[in-house]
N, C-alpha and C positions, 0 to 999 in steps of 0.2 A: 305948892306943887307946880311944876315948869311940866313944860313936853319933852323935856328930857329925862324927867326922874318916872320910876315902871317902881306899879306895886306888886306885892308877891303874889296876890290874885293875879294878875296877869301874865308873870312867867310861869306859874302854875300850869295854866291855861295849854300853853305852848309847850311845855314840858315834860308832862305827862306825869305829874306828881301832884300834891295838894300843898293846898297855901300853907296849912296849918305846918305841913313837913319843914316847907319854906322857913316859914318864921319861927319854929322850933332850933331849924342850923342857924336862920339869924344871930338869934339870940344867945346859941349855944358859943356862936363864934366873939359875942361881946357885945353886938351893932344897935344894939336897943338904948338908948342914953336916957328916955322917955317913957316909964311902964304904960303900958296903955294907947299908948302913940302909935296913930295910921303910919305905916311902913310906906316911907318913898325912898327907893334906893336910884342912888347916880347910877350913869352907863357904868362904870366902871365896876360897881359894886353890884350891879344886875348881870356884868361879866363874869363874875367870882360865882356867882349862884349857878350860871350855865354850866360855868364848868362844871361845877362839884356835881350837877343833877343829870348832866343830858346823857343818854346812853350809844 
């Protein structure tokens, strides 16, 4: 993990949605290559998530 990669906990957080929702559209969307694997997403890939979540 870098200071640049945000786990779904934490856009959750800021969001106003739950991690579990989070890593459900992850997953839904392909991004999981690792069953089981702590979720650290690039800025860019935590930008994908804002969009699709924030109201």
């Amino acid at each position: 993990m870098t200071e640049e990669t945000v786990t779904p906990e934490q856009l959750a957080k800021g969001l106003g949605v739950s991690a579990k929702t989070i890593r459900q559209w992850l997953r839904d969307q392909g991004w999981q290559s690792v069953p089981y694997a702590r979720w650290y997403l690039t800025p860019e890939q935590a930008q994908q998530v804002r969009a699709r979540f924030e109201h």
